[in-house]
mmCIF entry with sequence, helices, sheets and N, C-alpha, C, O atoms, coordinates in Angstrom:
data_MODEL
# 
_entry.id   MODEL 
# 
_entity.id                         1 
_entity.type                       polymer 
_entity.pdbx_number_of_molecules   1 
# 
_entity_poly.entity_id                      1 
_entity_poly.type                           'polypeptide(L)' 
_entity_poly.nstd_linkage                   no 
_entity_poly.nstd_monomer                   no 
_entity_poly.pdbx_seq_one_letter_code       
;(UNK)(UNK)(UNK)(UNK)(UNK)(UNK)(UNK)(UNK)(UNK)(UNK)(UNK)(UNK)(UNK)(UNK)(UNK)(UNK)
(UNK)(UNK)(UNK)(UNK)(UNK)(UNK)(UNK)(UNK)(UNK)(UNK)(UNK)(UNK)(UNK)(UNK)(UNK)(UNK)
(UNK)(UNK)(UNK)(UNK)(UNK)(UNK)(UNK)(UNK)
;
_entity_poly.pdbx_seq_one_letter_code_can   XXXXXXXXXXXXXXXXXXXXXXXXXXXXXXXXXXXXXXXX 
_entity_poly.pdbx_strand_id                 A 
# 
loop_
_entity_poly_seq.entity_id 
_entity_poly_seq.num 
_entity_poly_seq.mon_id 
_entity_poly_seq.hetero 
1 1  UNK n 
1 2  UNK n 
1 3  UNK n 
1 4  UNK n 
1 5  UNK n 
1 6  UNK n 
1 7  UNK n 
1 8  UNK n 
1 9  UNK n 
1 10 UNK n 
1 11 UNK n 
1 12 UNK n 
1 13 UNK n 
1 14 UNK n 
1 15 UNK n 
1 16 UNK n 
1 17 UNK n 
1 18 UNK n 
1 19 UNK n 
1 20 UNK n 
1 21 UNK n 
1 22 UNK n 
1 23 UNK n 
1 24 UNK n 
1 25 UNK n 
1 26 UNK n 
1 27 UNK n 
1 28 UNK n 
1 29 UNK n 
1 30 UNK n 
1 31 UNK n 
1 32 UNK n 
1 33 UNK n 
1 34 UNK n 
1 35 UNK n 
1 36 UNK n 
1 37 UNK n 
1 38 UNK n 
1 39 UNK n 
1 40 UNK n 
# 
_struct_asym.id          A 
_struct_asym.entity_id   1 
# 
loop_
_struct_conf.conf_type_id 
_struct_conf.id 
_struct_conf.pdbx_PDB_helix_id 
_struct_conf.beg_label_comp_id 
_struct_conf.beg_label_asym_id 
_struct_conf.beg_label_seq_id 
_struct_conf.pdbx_beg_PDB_ins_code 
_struct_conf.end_label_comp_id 
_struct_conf.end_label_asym_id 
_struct_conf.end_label_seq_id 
_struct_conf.pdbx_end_PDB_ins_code 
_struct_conf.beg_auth_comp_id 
_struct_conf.beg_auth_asym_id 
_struct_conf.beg_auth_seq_id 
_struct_conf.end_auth_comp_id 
_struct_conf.end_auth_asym_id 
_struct_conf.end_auth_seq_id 
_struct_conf.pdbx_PDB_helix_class 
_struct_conf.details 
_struct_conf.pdbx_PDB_helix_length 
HELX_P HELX_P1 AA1 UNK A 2  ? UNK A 9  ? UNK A 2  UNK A 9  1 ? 8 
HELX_P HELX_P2 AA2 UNK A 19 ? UNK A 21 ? UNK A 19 UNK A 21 5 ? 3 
HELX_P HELX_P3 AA3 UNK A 23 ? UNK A 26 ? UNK A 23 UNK A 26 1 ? 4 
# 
_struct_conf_type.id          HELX_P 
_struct_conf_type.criteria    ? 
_struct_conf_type.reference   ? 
# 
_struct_sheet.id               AA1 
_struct_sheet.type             ? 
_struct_sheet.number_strands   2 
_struct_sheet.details          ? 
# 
_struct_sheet_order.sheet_id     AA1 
_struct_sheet_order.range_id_1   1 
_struct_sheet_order.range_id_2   2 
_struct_sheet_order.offset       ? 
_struct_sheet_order.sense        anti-parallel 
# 
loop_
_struct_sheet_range.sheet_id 
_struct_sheet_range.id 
_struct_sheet_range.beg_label_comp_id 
_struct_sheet_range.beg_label_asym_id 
_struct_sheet_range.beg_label_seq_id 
_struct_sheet_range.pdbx_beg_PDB_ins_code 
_struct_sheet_range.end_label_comp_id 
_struct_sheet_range.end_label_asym_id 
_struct_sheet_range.end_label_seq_id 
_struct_sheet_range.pdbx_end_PDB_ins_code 
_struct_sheet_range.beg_auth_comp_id 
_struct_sheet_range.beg_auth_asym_id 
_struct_sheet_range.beg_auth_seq_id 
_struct_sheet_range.end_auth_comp_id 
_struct_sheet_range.end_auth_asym_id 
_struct_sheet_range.end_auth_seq_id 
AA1 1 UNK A 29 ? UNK A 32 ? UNK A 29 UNK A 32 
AA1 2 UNK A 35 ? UNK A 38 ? UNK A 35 UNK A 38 
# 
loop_
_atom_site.group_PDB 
_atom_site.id 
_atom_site.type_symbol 
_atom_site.label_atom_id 
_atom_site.label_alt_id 
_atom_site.label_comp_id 
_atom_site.label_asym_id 
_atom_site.label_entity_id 
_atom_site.label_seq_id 
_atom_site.pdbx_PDB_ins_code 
_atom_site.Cartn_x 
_atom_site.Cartn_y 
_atom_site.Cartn_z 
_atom_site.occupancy 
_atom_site.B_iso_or_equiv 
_atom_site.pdbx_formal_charge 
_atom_site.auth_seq_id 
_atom_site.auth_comp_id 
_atom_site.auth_asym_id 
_atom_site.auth_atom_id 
_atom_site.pdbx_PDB_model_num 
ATOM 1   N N  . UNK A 1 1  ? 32.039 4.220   -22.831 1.00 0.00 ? 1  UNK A N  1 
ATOM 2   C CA . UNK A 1 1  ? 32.927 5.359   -22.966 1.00 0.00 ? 1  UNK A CA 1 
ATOM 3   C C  . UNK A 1 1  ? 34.259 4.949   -23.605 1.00 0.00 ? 1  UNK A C  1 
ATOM 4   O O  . UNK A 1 1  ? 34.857 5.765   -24.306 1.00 0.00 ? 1  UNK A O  1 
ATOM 5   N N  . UNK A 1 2  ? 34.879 3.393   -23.340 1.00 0.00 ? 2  UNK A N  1 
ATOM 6   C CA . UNK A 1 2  ? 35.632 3.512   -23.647 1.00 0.00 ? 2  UNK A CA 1 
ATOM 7   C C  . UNK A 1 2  ? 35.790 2.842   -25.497 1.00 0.00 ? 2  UNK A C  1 
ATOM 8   O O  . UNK A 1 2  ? 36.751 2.728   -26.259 1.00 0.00 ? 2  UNK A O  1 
ATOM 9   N N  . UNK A 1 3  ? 34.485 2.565   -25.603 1.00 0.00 ? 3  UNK A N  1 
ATOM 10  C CA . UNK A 1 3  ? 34.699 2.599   -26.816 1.00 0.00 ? 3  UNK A CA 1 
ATOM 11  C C  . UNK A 1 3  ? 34.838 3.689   -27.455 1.00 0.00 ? 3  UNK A C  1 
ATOM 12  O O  . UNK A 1 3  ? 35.782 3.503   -28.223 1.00 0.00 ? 3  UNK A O  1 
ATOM 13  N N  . UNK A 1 4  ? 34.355 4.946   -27.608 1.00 0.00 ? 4  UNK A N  1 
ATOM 14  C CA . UNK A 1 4  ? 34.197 6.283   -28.102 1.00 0.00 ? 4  UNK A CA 1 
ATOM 15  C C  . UNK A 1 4  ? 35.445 6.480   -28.079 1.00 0.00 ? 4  UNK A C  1 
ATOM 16  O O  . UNK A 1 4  ? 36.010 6.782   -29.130 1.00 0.00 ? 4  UNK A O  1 
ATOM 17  N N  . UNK A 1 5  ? 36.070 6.374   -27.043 1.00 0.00 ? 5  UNK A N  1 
ATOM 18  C CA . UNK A 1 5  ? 37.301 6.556   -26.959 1.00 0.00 ? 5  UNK A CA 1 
ATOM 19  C C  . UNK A 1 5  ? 38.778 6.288   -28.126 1.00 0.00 ? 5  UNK A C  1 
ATOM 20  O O  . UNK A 1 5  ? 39.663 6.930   -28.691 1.00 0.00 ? 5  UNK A O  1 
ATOM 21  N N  . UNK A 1 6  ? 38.246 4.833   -27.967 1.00 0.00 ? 6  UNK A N  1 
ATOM 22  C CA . UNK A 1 6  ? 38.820 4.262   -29.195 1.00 0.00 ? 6  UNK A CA 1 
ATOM 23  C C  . UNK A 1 6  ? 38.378 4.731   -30.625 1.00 0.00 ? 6  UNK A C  1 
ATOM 24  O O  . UNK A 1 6  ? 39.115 5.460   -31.289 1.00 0.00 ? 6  UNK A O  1 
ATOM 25  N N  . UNK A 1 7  ? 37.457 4.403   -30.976 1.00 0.00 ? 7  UNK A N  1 
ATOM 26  C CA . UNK A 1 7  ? 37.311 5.177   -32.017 1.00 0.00 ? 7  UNK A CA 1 
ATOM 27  C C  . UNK A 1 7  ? 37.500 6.523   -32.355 1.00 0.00 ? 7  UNK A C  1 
ATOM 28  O O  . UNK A 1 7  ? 37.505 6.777   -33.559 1.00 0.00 ? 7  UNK A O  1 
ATOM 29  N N  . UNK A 1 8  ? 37.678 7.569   -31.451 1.00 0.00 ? 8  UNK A N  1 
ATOM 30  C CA . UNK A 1 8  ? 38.355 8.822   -31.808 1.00 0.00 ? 8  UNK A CA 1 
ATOM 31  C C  . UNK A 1 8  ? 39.571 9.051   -32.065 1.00 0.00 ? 8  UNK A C  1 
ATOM 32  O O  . UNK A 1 8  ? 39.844 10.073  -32.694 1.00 0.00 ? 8  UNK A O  1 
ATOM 33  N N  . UNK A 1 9  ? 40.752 8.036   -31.585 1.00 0.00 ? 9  UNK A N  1 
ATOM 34  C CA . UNK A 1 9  ? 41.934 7.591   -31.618 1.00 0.00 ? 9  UNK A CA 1 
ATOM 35  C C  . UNK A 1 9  ? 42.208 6.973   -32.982 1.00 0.00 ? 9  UNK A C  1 
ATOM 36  O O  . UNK A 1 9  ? 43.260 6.953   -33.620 1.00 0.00 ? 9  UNK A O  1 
ATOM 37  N N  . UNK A 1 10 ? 40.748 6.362   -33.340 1.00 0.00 ? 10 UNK A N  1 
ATOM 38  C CA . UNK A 1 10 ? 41.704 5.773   -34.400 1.00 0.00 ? 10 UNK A CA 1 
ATOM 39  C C  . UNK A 1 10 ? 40.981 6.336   -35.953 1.00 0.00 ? 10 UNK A C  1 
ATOM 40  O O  . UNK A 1 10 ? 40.930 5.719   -37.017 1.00 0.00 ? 10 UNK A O  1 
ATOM 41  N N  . UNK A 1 11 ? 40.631 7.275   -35.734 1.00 0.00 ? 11 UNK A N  1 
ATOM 42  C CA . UNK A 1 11 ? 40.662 8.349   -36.738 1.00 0.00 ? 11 UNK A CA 1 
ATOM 43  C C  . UNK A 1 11 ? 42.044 9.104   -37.259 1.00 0.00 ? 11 UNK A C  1 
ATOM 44  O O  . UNK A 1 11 ? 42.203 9.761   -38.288 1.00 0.00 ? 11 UNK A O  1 
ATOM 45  N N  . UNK A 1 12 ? 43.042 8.774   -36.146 1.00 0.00 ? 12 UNK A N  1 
ATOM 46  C CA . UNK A 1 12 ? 44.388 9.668   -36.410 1.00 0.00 ? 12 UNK A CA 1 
ATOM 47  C C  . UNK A 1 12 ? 45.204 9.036   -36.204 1.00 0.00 ? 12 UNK A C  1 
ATOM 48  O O  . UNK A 1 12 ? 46.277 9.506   -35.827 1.00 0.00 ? 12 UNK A O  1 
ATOM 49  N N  . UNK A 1 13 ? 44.983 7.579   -36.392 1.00 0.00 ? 13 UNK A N  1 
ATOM 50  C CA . UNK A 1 13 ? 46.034 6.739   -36.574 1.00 0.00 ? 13 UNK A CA 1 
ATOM 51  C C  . UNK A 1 13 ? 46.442 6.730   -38.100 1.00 0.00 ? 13 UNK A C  1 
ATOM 52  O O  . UNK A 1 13 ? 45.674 6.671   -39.060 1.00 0.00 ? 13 UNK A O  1 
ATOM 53  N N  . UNK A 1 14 ? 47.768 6.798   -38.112 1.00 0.00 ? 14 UNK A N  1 
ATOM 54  C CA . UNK A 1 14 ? 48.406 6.683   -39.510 1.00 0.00 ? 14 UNK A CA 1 
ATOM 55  C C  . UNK A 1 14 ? 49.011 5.064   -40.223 1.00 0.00 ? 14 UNK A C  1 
ATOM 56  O O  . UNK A 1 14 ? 50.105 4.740   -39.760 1.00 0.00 ? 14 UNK A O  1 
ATOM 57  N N  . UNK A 1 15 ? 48.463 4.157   -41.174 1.00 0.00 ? 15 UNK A N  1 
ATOM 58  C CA . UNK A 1 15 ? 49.884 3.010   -41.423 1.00 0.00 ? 15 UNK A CA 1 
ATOM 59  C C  . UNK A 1 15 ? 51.036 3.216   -41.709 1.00 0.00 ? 15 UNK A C  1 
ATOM 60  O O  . UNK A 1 15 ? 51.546 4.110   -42.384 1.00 0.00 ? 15 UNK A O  1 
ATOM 61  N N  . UNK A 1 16 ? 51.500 2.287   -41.131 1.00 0.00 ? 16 UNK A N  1 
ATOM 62  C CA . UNK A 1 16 ? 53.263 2.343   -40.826 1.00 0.00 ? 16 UNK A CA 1 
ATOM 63  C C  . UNK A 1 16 ? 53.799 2.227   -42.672 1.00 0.00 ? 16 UNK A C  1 
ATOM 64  O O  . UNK A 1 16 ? 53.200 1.546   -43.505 1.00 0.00 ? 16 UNK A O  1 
ATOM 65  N N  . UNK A 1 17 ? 54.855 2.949   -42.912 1.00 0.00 ? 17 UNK A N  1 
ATOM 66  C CA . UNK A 1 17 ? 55.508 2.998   -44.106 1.00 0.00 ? 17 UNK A CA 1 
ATOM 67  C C  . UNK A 1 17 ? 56.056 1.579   -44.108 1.00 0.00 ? 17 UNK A C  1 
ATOM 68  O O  . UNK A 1 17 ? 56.838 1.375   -43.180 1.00 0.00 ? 17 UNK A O  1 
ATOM 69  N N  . UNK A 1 18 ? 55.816 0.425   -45.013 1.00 0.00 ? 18 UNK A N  1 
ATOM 70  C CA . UNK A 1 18 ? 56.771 -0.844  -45.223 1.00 0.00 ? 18 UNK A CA 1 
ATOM 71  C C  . UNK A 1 18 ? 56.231 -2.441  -44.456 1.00 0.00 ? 18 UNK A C  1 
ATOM 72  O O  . UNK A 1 18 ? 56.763 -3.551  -44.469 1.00 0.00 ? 18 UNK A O  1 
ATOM 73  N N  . UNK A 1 19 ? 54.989 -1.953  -43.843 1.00 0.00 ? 19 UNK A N  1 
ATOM 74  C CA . UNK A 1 19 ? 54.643 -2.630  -43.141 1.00 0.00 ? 19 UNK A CA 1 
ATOM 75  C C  . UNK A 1 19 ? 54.537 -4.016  -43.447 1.00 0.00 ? 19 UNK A C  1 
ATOM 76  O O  . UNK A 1 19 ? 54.616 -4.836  -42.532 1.00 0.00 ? 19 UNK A O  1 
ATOM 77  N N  . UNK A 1 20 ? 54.353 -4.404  -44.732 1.00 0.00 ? 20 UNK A N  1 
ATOM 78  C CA . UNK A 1 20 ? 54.670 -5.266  -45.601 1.00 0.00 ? 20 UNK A CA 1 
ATOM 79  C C  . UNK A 1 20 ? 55.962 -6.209  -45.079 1.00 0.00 ? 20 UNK A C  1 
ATOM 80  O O  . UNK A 1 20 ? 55.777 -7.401  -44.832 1.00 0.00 ? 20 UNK A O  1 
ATOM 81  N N  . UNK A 1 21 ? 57.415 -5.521  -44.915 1.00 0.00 ? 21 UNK A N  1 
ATOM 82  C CA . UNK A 1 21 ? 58.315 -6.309  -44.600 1.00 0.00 ? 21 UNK A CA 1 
ATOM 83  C C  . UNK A 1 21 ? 58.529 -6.644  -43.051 1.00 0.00 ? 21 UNK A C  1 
ATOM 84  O O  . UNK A 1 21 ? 59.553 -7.265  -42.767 1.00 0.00 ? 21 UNK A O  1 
ATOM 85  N N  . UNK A 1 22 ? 57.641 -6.282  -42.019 1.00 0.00 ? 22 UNK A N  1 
ATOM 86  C CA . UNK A 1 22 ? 57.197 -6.651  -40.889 1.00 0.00 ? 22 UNK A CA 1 
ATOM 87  C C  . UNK A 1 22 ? 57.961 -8.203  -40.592 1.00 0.00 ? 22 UNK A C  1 
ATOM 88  O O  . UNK A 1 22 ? 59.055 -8.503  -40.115 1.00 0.00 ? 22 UNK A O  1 
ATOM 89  N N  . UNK A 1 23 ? 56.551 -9.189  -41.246 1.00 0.00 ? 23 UNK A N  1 
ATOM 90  C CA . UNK A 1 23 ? 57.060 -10.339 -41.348 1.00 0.00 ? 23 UNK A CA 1 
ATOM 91  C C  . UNK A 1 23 ? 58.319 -11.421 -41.705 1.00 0.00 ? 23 UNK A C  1 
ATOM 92  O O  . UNK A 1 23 ? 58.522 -12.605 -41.437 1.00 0.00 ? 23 UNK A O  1 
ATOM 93  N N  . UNK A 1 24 ? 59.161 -10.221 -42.563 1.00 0.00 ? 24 UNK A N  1 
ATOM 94  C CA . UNK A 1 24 ? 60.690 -11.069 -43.033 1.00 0.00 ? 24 UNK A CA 1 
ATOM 95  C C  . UNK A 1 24 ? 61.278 -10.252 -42.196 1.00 0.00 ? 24 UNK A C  1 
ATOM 96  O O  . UNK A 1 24 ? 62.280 -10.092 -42.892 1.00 0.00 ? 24 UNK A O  1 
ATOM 97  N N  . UNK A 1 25 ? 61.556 -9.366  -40.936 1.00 0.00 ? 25 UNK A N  1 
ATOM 98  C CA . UNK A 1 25 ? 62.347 -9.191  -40.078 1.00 0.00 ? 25 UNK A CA 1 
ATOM 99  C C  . UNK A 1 25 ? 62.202 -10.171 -38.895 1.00 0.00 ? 25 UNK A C  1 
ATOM 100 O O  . UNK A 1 25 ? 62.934 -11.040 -38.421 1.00 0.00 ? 25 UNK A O  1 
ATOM 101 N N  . UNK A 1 26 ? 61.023 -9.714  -38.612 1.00 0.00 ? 26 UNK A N  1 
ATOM 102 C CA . UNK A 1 26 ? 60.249 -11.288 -37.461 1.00 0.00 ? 26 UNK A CA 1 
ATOM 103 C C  . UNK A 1 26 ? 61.474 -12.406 -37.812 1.00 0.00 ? 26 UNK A C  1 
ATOM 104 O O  . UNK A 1 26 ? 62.397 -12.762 -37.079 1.00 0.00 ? 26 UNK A O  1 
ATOM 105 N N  . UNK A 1 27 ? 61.136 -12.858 -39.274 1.00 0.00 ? 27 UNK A N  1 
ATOM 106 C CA . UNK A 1 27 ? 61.931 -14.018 -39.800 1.00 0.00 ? 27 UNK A CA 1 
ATOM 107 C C  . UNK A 1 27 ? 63.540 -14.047 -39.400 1.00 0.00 ? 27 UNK A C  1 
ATOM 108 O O  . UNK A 1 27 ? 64.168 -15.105 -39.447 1.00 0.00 ? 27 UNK A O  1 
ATOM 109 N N  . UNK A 1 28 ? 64.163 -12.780 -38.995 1.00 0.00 ? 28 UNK A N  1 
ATOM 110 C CA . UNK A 1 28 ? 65.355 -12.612 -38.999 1.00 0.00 ? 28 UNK A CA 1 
ATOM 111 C C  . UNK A 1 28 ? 65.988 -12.455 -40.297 1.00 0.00 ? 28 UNK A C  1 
ATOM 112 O O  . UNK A 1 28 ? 67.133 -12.855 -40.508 1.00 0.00 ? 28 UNK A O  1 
ATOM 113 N N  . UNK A 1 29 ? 65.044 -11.702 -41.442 1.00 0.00 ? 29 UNK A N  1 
ATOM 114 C CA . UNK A 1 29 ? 65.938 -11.527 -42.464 1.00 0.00 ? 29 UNK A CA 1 
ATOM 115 C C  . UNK A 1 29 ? 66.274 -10.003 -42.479 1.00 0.00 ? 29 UNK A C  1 
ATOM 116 O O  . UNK A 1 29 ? 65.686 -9.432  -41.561 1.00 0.00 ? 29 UNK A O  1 
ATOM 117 N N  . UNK A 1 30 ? 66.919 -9.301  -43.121 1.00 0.00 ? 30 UNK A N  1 
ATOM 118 C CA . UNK A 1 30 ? 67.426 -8.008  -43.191 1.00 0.00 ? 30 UNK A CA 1 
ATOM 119 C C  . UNK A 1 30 ? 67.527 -7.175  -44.506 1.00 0.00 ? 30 UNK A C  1 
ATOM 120 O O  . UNK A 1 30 ? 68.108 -7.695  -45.458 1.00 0.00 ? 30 UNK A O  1 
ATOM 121 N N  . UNK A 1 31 ? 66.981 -5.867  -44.637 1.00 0.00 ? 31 UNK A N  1 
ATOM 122 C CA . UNK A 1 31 ? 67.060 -5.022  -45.516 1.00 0.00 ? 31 UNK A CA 1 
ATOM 123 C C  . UNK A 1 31 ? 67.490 -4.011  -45.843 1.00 0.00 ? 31 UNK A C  1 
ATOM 124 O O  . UNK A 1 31 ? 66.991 -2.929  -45.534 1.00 0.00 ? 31 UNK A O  1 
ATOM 125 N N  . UNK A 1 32 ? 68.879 -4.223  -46.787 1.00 0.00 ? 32 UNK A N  1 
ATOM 126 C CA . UNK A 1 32 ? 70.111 -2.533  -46.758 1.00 0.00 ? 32 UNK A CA 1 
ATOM 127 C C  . UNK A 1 32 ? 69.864 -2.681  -48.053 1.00 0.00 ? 32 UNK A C  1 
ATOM 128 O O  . UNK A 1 32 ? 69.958 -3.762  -48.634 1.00 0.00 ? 32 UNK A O  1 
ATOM 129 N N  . UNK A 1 33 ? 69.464 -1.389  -48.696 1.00 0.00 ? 33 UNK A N  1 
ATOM 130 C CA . UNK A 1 33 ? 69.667 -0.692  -49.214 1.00 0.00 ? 33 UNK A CA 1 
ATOM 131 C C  . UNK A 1 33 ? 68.727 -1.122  -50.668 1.00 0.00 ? 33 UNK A C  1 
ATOM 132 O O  . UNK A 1 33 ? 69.102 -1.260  -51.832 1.00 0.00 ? 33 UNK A O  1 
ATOM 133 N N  . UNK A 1 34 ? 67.191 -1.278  -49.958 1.00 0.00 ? 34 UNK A N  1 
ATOM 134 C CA . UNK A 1 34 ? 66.416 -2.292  -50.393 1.00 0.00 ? 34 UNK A CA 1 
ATOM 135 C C  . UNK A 1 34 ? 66.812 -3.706  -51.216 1.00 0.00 ? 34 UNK A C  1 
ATOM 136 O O  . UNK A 1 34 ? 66.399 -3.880  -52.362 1.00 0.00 ? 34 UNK A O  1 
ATOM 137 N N  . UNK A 1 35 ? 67.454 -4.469  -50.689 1.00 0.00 ? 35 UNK A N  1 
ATOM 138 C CA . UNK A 1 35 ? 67.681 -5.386  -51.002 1.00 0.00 ? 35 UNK A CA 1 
ATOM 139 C C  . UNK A 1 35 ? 67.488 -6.467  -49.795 1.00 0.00 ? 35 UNK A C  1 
ATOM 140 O O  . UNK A 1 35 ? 67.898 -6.152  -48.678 1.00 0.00 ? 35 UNK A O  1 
ATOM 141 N N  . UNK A 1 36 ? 66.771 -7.941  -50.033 1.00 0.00 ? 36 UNK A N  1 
ATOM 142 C CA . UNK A 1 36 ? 66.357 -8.717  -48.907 1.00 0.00 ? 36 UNK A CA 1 
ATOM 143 C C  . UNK A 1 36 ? 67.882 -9.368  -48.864 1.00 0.00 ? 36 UNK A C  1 
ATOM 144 O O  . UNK A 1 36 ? 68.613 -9.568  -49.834 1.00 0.00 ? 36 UNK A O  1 
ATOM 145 N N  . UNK A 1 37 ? 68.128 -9.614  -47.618 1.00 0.00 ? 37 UNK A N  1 
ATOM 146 C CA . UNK A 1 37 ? 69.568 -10.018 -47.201 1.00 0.00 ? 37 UNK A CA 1 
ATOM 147 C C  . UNK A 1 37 ? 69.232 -10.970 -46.283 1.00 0.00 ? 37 UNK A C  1 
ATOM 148 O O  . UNK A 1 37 ? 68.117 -10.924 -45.762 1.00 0.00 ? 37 UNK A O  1 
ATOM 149 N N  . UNK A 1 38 ? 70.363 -12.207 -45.874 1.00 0.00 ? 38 UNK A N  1 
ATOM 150 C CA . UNK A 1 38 ? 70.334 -13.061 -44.335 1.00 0.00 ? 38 UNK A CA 1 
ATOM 151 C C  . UNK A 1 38 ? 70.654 -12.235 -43.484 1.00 0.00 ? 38 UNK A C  1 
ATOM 152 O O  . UNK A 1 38 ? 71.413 -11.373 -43.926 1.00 0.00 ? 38 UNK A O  1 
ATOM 153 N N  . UNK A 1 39 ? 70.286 -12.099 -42.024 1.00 0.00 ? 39 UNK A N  1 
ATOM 154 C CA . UNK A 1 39 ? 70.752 -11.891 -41.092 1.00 0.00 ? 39 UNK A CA 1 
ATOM 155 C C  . UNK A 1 39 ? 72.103 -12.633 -40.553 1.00 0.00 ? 39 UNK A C  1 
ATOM 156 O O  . UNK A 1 39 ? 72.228 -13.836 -40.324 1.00 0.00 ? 39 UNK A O  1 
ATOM 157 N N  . UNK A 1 40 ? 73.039 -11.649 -40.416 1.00 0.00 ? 40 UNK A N  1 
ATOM 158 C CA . UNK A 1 40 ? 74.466 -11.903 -40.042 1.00 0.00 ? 40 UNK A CA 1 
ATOM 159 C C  . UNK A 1 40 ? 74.544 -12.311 -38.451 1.00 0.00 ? 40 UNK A C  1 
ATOM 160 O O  . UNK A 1 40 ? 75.631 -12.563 -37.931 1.00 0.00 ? 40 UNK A O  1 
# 
């Protein structure tokens, strides 16, 4: 059951906009005004 479950859920899951820069925040880097920046 609880697979069914899951899979009905993830019919209406959406990807995240940018998800891409995920990993360089992790990193502690930062992004204004699309530009990659150091974290202050």
């Amino acid at each position: 059951m609880m697979i069914k479950l899951a899979q009905s859920a993830e019919r209406r899951w959406k990807k995240l906009n940018g998800h891409e820069q995920i990993p360089l925040l992790l990193a502690g880097r930062t992004i204004m005004d699309r530009l990659l920046q150091d974290a202050v």
